[in-house]
VEXNU-312082 format. One line per field, with one value per atom (N, C-alpha, C, O): atom name; residue in three letters; residue number from 1; x, y, z. Coordinates in nm, 3 decimals. Layout:
# residues N
vexvo: (CA|...)
firo: (ALA|...)
drendo: (NUM|...)
u: (X|...)
v: (Y|...)
w: (Z|...)
# end
This chain:
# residues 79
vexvo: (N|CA|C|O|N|CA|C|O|N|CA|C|O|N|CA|C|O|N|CA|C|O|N|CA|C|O|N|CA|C|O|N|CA|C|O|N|CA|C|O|N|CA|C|O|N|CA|C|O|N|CA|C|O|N|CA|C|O|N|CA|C|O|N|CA|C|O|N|CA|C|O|N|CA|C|O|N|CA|C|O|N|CA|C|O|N|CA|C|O|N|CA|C|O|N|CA|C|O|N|CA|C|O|N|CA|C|O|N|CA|C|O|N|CA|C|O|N|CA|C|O|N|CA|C|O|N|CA|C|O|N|CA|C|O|N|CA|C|O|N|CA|C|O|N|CA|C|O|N|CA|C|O|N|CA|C|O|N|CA|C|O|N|CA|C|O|N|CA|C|O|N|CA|C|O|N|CA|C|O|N|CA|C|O|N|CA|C|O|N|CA|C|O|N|CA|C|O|N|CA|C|O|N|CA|C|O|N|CA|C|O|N|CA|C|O|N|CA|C|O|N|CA|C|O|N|CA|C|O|N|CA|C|O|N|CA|C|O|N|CA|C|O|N|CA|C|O|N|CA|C|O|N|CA|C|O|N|CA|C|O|N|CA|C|O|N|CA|C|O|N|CA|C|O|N|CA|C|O|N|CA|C|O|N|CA|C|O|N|CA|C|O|N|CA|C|O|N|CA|C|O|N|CA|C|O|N|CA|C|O|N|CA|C|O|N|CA|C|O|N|CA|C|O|N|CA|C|O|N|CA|C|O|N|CA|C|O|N|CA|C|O|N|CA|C|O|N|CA|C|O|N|CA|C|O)
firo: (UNK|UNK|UNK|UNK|UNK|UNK|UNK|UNK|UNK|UNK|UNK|UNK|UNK|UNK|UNK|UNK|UNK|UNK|UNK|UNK|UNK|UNK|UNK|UNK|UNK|UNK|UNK|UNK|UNK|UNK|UNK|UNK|UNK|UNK|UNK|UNK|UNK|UNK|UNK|UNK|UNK|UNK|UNK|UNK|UNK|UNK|UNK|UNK|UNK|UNK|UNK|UNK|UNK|UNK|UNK|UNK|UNK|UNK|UNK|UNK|UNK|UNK|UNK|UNK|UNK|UNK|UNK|UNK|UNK|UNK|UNK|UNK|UNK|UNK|UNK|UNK|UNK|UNK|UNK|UNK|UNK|UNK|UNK|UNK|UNK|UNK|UNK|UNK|UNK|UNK|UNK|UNK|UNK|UNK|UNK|UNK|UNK|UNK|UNK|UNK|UNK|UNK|UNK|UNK|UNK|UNK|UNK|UNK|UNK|UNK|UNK|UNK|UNK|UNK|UNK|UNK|UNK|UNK|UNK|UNK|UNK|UNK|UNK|UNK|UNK|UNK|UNK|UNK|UNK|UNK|UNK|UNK|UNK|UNK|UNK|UNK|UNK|UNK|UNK|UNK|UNK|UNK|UNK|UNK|UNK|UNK|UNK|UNK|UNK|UNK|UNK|UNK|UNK|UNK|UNK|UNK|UNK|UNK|UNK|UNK|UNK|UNK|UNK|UNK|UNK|UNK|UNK|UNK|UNK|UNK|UNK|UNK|UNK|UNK|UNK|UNK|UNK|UNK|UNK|UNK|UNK|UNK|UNK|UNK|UNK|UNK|UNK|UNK|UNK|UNK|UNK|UNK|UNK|UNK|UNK|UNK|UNK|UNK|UNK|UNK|UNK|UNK|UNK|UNK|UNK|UNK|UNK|UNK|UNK|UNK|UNK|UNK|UNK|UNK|UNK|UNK|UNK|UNK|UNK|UNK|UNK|UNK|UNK|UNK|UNK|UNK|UNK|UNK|UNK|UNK|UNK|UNK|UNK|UNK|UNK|UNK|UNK|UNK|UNK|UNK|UNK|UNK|UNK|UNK|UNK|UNK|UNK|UNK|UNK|UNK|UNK|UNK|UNK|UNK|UNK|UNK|UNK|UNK|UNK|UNK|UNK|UNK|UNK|UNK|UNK|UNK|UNK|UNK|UNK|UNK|UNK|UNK|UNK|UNK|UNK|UNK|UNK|UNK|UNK|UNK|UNK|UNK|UNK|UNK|UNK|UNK|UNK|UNK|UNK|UNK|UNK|UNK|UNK|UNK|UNK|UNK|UNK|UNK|UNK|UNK|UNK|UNK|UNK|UNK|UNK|UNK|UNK|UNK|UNK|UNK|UNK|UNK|UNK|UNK|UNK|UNK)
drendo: (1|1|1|1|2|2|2|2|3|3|3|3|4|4|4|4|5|5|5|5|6|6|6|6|7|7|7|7|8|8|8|8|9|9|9|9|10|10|10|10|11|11|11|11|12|12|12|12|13|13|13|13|14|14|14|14|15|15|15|15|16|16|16|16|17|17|17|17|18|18|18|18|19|19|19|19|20|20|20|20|21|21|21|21|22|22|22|22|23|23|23|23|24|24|24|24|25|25|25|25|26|26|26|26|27|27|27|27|28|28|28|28|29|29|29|29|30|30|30|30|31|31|31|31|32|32|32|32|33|33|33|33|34|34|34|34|35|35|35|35|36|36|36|36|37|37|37|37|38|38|38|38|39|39|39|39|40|40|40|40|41|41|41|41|42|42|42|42|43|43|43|43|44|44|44|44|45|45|45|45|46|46|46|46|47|47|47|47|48|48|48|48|49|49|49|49|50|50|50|50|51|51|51|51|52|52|52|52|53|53|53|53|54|54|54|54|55|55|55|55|56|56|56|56|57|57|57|57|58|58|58|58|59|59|59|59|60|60|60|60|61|61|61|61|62|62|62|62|63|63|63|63|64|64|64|64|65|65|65|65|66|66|66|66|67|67|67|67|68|68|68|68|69|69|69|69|70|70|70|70|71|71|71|71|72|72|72|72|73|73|73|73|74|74|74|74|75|75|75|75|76|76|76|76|77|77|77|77|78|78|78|78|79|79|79|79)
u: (-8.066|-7.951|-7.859|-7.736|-7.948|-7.814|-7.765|-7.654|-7.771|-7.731|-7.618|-7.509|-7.627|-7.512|-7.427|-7.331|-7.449|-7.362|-7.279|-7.164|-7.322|-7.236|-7.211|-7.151|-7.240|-7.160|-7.008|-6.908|-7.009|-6.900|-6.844|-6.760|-6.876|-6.833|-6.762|-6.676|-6.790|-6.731|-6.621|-6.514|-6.615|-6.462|-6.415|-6.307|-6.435|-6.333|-6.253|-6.130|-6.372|-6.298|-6.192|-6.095|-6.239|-6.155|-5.951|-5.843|-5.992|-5.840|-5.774|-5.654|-5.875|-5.827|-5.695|-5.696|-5.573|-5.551|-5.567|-5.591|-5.548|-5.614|-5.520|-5.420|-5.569|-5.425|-5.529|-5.649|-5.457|-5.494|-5.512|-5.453|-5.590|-5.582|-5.581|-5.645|-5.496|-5.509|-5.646|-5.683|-5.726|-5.789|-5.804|-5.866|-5.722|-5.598|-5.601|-5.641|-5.559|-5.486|-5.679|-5.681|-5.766|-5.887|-5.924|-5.964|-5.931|-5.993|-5.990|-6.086|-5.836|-5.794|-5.873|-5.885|-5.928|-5.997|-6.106|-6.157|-6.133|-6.250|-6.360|-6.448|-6.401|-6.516|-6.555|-6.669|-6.449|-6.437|-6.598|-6.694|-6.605|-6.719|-6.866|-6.955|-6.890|-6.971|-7.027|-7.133|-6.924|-6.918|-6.879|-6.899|-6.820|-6.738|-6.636|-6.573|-6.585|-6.448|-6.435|-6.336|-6.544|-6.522|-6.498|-6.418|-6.598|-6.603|-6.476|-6.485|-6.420|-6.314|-6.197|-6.113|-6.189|-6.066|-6.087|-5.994|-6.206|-6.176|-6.155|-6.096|-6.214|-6.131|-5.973|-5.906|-5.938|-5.829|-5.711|-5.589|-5.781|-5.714|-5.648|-5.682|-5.590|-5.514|-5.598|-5.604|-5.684|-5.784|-5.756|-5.837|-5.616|-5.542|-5.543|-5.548|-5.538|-5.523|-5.640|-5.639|-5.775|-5.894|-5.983|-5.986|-6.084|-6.216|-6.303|-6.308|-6.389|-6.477|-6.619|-6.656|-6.717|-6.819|-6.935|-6.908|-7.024|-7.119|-7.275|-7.337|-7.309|-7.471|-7.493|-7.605|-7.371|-7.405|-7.406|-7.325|-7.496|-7.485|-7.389|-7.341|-7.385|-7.264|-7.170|-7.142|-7.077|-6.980|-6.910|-6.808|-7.035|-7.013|-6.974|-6.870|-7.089|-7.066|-6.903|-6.808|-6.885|-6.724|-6.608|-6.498|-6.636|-6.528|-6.498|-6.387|-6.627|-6.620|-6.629|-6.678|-6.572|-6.501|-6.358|-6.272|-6.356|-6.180|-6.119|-6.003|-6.180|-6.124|-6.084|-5.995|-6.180|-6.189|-6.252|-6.311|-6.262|-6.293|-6.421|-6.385|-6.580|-6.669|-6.786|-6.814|-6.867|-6.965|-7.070|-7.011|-7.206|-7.318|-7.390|-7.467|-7.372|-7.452|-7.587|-7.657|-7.620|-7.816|-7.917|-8.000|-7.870|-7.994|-7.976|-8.045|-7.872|-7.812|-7.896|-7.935|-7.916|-7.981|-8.126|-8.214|-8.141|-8.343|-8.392|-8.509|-8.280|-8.337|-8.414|-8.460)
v: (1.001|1.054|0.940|0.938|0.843|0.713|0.675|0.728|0.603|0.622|0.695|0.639|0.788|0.927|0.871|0.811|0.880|0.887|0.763|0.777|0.652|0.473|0.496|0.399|0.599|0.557|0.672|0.660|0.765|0.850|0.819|0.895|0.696|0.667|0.518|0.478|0.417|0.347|0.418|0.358|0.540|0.560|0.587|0.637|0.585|0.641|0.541|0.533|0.436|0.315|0.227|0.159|0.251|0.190|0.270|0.216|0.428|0.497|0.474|0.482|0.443|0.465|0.292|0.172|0.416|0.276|0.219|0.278|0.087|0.040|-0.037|-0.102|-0.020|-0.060|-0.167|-0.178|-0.248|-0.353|-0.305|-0.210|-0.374|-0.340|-0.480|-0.561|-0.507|-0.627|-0.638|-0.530|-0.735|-0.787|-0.737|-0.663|-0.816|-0.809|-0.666|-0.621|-0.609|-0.480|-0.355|-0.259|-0.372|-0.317|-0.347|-0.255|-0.481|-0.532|-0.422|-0.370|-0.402|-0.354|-0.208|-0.167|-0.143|-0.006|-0.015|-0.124|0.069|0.042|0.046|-0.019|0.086|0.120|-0.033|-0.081|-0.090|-0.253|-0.300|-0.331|-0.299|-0.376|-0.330|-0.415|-0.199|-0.154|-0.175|-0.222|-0.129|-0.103|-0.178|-0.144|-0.285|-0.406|-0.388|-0.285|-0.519|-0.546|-0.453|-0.379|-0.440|-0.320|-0.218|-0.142|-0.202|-0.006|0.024|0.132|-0.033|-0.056|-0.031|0.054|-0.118|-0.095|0.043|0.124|0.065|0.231|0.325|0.433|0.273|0.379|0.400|0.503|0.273|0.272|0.309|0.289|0.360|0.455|0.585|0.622|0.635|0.737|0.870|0.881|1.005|1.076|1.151|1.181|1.202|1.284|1.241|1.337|1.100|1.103|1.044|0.993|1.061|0.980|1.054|1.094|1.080|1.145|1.048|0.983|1.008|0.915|0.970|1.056|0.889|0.910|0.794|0.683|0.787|0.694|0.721|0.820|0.607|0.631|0.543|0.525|0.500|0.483|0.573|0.661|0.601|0.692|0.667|0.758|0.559|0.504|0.547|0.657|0.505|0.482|0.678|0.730|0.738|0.917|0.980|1.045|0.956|0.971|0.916|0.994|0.805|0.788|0.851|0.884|0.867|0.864|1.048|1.092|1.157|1.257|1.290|1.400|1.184|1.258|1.237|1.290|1.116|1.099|1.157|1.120|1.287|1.431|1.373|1.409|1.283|1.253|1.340|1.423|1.354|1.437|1.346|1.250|1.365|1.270|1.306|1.424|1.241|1.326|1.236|1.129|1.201|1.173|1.141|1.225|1.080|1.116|1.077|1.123|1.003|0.963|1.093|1.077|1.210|1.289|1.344|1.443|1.288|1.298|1.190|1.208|1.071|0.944|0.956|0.881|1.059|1.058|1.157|1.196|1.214|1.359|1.317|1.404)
w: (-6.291|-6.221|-6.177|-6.172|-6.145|-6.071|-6.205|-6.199|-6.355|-6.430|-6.436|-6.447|-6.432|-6.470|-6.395|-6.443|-6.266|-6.157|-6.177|-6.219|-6.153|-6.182|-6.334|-6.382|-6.430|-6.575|-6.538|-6.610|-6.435|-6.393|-6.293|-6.246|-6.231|-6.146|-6.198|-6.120|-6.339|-6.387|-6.459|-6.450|-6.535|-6.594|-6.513|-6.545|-6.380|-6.264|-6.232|-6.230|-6.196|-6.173|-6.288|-6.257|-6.411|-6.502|-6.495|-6.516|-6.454|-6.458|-6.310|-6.283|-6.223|-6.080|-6.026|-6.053|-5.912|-5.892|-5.758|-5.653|-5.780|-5.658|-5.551|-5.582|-5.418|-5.340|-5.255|-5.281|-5.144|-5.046|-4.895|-4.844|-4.842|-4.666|-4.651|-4.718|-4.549|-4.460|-4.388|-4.342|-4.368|-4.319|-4.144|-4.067|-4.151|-3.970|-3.928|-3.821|-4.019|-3.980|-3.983|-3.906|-4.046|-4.031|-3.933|-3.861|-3.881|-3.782|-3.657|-3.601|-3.629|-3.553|-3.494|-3.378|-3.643|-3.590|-3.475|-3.451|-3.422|-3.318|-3.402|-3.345|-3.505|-3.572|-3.613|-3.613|-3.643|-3.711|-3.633|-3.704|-3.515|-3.425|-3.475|-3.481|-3.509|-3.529|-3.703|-3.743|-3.772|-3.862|-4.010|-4.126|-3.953|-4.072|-4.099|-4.075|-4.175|-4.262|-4.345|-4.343|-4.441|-4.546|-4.531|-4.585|-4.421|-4.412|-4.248|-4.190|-4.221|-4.145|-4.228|-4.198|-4.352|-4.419|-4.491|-4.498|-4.541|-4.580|-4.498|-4.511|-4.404|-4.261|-4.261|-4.271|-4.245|-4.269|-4.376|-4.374|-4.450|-4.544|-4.496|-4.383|-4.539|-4.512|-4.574|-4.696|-4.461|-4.496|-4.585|-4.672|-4.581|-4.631|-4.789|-4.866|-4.851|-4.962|-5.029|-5.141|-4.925|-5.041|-4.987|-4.871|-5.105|-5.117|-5.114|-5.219|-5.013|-5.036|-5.026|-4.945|-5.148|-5.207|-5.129|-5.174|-5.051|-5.002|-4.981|-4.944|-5.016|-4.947|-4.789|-4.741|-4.729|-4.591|-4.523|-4.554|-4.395|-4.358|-4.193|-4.124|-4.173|-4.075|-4.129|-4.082|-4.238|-4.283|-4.292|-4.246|-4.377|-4.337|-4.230|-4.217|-4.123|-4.015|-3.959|-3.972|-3.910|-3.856|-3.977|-3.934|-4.126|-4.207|-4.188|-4.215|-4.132|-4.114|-4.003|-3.978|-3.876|-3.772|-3.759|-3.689|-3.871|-3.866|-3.946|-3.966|-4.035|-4.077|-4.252|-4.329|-4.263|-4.444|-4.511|-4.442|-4.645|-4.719|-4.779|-4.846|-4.760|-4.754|-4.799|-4.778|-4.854|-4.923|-4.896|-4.915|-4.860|-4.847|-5.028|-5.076|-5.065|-5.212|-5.233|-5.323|-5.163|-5.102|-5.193|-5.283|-5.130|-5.173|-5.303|-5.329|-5.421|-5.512|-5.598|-5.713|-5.520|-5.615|-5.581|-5.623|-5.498|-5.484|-5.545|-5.541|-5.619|-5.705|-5.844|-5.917)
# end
């Protein structure tokens, strides 16, 4: 199943496009302290225009109270 998933999840990435977050400007979230640079700047995305796919379960949690469209995929890769 993980197979499947990272070979559908690489043509995604090959069509998808890709934009920047400032550093600076993630920092800024409150989650930043808890949570990191990385998963700060995907916060910082705009909820409205991204579907995000994770096996953190931090990153779920805050990305689905700030009204993202978010999916848990964990019990997807233990099947």
């Amino acid at each position: 199943m993980r197979s499947e998933i990272m070979s559908t999840f690489k043509r995604f990435i090959d069509t998808a496009a890709e934009g920047h977050v400032e550093g600076r400007s993630a920092a800024k979230l409150p989650e930043f302290i808890r949570l990191g640079l990385t998963d700060a700047a995907i916060l910082s995305l705009n909820a409205n225009e991204v579907q995000l796919l994770t096996v953190d379960h931090d990153l779920h949690t805050a990305s689905a109270k700030m009204g993202f469209d978010v999916l848990n995929v964990t019990p997807l890769l233990l099947e």
